[in-house]
C-alpha positions in Angstrom: 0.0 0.0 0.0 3.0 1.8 0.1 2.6 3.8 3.5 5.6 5.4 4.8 6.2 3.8 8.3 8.2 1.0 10.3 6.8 -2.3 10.2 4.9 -3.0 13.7 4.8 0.6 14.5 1.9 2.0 15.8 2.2 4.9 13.1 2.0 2.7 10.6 -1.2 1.5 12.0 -2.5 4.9 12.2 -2.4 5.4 8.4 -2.7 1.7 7.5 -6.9 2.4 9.3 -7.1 5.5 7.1 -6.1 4.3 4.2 -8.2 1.4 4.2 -11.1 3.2 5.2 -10.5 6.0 2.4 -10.0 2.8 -0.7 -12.6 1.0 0.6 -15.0 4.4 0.8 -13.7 5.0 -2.5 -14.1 2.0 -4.3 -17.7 1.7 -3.1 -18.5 5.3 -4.4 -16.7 4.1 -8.1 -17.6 1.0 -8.0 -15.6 -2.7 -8.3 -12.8 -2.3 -10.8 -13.5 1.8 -11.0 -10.8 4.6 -10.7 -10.2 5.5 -6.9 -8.4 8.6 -7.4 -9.3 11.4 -5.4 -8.2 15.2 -4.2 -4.4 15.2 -3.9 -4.3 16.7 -0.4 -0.9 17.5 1.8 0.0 18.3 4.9 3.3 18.9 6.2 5.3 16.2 4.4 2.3 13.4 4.9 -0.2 12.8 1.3 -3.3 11.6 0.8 -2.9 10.6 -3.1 -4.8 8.5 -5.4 -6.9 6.6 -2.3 -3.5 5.7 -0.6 -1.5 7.5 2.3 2.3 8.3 2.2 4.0 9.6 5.0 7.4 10.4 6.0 8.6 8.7 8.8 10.8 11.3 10.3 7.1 13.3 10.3 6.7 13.1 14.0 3.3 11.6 13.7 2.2 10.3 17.2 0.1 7.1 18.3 -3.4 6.5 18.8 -2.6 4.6 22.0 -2.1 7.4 23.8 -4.4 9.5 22.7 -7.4 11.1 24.9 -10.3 13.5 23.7 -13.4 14.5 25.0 -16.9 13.9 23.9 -19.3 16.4 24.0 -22.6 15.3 23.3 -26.3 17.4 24.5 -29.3 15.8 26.5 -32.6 17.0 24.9 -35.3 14.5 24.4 -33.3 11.1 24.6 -31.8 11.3 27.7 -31.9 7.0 27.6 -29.8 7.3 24.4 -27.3 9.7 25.9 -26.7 7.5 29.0 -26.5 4.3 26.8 -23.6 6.1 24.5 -21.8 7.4 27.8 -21.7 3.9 29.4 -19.8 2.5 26.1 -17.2 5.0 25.3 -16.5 4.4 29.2 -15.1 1.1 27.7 -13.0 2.7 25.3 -9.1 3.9 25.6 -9.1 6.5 24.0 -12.1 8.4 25.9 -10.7 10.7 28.4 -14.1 12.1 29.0 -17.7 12.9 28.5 -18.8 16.1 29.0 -22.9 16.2 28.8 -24.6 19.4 28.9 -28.2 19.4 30.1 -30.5 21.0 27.5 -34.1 20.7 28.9 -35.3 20.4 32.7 -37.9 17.1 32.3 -34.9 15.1 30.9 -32.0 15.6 33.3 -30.2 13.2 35.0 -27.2 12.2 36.9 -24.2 10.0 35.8 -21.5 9.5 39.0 -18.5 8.7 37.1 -15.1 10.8 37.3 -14.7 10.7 33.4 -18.2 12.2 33.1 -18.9 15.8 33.6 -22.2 17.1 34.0 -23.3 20.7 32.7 -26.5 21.5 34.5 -27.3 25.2 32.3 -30.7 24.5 31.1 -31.1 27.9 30.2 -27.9 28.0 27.8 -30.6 26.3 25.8 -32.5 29.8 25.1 -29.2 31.7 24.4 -27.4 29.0 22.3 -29.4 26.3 20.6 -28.3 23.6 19.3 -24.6 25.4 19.0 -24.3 24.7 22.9 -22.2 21.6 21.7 -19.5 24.4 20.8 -19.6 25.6 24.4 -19.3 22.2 25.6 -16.4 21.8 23.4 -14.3 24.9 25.1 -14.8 23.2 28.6 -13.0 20.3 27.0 -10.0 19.0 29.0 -8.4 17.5 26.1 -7.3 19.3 22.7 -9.0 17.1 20.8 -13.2 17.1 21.2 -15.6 14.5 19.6 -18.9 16.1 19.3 -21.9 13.8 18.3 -25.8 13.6 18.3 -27.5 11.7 20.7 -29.0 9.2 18.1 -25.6 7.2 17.4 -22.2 6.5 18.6 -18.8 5.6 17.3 -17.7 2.4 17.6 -14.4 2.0 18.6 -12.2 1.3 15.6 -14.4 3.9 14.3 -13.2 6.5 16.5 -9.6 5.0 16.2 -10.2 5.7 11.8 -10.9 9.4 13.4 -7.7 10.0 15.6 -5.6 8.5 12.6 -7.3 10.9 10.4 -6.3 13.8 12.8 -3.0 12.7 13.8 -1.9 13.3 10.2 -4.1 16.6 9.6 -4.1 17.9 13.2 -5.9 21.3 12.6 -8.6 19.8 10.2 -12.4 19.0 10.7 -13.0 15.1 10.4 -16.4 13.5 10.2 -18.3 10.9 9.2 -21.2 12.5 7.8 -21.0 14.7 4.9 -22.5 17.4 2.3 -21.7 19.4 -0.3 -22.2 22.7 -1.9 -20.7 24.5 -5.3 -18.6 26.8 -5.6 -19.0 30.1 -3.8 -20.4 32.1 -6.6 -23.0 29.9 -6.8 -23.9 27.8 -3.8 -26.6 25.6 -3.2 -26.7 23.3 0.1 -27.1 19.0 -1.0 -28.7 17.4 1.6 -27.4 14.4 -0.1 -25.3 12.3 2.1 -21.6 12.0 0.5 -19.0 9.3 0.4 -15.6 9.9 2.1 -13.1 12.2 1.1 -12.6 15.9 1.2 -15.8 17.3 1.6 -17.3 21.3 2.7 -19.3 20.2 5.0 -19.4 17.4 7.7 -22.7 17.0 10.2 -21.8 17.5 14.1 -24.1 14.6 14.3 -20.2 12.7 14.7 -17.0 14.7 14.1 -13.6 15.1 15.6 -12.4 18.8 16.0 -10.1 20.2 18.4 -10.8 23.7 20.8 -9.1 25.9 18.8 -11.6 25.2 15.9 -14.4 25.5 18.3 -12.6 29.1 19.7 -12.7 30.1 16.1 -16.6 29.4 16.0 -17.2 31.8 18.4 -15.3 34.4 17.3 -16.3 34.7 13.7 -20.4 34.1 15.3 -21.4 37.6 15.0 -21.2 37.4 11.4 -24.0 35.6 11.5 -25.8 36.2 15.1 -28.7 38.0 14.1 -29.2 36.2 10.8 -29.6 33.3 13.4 -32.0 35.0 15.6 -34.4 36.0 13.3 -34.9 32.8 11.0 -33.4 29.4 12.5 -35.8 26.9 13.9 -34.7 25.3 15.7 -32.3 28.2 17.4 -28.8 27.5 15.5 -30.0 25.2 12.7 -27.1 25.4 10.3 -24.5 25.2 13.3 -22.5 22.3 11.9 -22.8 24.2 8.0 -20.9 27.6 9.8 -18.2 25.0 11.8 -17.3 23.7 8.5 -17.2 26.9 7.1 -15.2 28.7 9.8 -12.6 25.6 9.9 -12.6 26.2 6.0 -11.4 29.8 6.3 -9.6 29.4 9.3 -7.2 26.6 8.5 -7.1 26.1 4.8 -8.3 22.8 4.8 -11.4 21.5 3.5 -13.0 18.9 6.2 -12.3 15.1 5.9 -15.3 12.7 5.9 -14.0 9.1 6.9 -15.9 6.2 6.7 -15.9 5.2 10.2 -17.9 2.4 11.8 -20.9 3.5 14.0 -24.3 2.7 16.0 -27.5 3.8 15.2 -30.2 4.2 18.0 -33.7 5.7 18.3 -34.7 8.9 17.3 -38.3 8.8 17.8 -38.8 11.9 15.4 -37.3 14.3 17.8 -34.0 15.2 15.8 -33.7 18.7 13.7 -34.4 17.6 10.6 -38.1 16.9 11.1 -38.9 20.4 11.6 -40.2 22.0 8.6 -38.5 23.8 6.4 -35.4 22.2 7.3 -33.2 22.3 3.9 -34.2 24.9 2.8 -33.1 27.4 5.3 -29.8 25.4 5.4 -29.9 26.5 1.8 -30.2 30.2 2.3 -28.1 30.1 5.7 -25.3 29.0 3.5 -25.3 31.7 1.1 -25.7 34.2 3.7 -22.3 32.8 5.5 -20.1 32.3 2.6 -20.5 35.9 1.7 -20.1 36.8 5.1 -16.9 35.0 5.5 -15.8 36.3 2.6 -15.3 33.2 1.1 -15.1 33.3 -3.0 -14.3 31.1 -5.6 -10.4 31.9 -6.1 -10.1 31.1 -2.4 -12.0 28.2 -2.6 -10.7 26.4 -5.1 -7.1 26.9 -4.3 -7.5 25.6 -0.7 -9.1 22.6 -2.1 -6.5 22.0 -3.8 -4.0 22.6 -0.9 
């Protein structure tokens, strides 16, 4: 596969996971026998070419063994689902903790463990929306935050596809679920779920970011603010569309969807995408922030590329 690492080493493994994960995403999405090439994408002296990963091993690229992040995830309406996903990444490694913020007084509970922190701010919920996740992220211990929905959870060699993923792009977005718009000058939201690969926009329903991403949410959010107040339902619809967009500017680096192994759960129509009028405010909430991000098509399409 030609990865650039020491036999046995647990870099190797690292990009060995993402690889596979990006051929095998790849060759699904082309189809048996099909071209696999995609996006030549660098960073530092590590490649993403062609479906395959090269690295240098004098890169410095560190373990997942080692690695701890924290999960951020909200209790709304499934506050069973939420304690179901906290008592299984308590069985994984790489969990350093869980960080639950308490979203709506008939659903709260309490969860005595010393990896699991409790944020008891109901009334966040008024001020924040659904971007509350954001502010769960900056209480983070760890540099490294997985923020998810409550309707799913990462399984984990799933997760341990994400840290590989990050460990050789540490300052991008990486997710599982994806979506795309065109170009700048003429966006339009898809609400079509993508294959991975470098894509504009991944879904907080599962991604792995870090705080200074989640810093630069909050301070580019005036931007937007009052766009926000006046026409998201519910408050902050479009929250993972302006993290993607922000990491976009921010970094240089369009975000990373990775096929990653995962578990869905109930959702008993209570997620965000029943209410009505969903997409289509995703669609004009789009447009609004690319223009006022500045983003345009020159800029676009050379970080894509970078």
């Amino acid at each position: 596969m030609g990865v650039g690492c020491t036999t046995g080493s647990i870099r190797c493994s690292n990009l060995a996971l993402l690889s596979l994960a990006l051929l095998a995403s790849h060759a699904a999405a082309f189809g048996a026998g099909g071209s696999t090439r995609v996006p030549t994408l660098r960073s530092g002296r590590s490649t993403f070419m062609n479906g395959a990963v090269g690295a240098d091993p004098h890169s410095g690229l560190g373990g997942n063994s080692s690695v701890l992040v924290s999960v951020v995830i909200m209790n709304w309406k499934r506050p069973e689902n939420v304690q179901r996903i906290i008592k299984k990444y308590l069985e994984y490694g790489n969990i350093g903790e869980v960080i639950v913020w308490m979203c709506k007084e008939d659903t709260k509970f309490t969860f005595d463990h010393r990896k699991v922190r409790i944020i008891d701010d109901v009334a966040a919920n008024d001020q924040y929306g659904v971007s509350i996740r954001f502010k769960g992220c900056m209480e983070a211990k760890y540099p490294w935050v997985l923020i998810q929905d409550d309707d799913h959870y990462a399984k984990e060699r799933g997760l341990a596809k994400f840290i590989a993923a990050k460990t050789v792009y540490p300052t991008r977005l990486v997710g599982t679920f994806a979506r795309d718009w065109n170009p700048p000058s003429q966006p339009a939201y898809s609400k079509e779920p993508k294959r991975s690969g470098p894509r504009p926009i991944v879904l907080t329903s599962l991604m792995l970011t870090d705080k200074s991403t989640c810093r630069a949410f909050w301070e580019h959010v005036h931007l937007v603010e009052e766009y926000v107040h006046n026409f998201s339902v519910p408050l902050w619809n479009g929250e993972d569309i302006f993290f993607s967009l922000v990491s976009f500017k921010t970094t240089g680096q369009i975000p990373l969807a990775v096929g990653a192994g995962k578990v869905f759960m109930p959702q008993e129509n209570t997620g965000i995408h029943f209410v009505g009028n969903h997409d289509n405010y995703r669609d004009e909430f789009l447009k609004y922030a690319i223009k006022q991000l500045g983003i345009d098509d020159s800029d676009y399409q050379h970080k894509t590329k970078a």
